[in-house]
C-alpha positions in Angstrom: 0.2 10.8 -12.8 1.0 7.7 -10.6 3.9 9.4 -9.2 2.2 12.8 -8.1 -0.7 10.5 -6.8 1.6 8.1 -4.2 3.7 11.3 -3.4 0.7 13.3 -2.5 -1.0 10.6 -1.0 1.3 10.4 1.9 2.3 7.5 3.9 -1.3 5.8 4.1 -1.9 5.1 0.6 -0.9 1.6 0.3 -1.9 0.7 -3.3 -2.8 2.4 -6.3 -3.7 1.1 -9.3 -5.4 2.6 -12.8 -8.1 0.6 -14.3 -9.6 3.1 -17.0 -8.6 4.6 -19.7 -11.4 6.2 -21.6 -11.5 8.4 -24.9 -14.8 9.2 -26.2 -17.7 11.3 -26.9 -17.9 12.5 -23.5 -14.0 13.4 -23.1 -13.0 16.7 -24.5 -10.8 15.9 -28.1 -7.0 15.3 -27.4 -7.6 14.3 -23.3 -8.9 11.1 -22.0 -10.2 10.0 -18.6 -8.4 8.2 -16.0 -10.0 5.8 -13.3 -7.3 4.9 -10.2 -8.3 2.7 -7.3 -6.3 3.5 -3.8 -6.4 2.1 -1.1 -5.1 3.7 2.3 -4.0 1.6 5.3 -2.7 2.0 8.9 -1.2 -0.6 10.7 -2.0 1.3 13.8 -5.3 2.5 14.0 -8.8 1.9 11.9 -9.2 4.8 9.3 -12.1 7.4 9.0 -13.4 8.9 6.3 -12.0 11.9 7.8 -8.8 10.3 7.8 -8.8 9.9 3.5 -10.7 12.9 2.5 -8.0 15.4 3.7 -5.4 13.3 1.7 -7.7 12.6 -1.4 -8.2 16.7 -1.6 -4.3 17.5 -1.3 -4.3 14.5 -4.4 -6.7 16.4 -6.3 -5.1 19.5 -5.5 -1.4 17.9 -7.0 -2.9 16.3 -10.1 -4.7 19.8 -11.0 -1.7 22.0 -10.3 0.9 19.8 -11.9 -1.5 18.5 -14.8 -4.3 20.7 -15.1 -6.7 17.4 -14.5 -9.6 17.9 -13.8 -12.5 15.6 -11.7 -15.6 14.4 -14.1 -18.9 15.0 -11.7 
């Protein structure tokens, strides 16, 4: 998962790092939730929410194609 996250993530994501692993009554038998913290950076210019949310979409969109994850509400 790591991988498909930094490649879709683009050249702004400076860090990622998983600090969750859940497996329990709320997860669905055989899968298990994930929790990642990113962080994006430019060097060049102050980011906007506007900025992240296009990337953090196509990162979604990469994890559910390749994985079939899917986003806990």
């Amino acid at each position: 998962l790591s991988t498909a996250i930094v490649e879709a993530g683009g050249e702004i994501l400076e860090t990622i790092r998983l600090f969750d692993v859940y497996q329990g009554p709320q997860v669905p038998s055989g899968k298990k939730s994930l929790a990642y913290n990113l962080v994006f950076r430019s060097f060049t210019r102050t980011l906007k929410e506007d900025d992240v949310q296009p990337i953090m979409q196509r990162i979604r969109n990469a994890l559910q194609e390749e994985f079939q994850a899917v986003l806990r509400e």
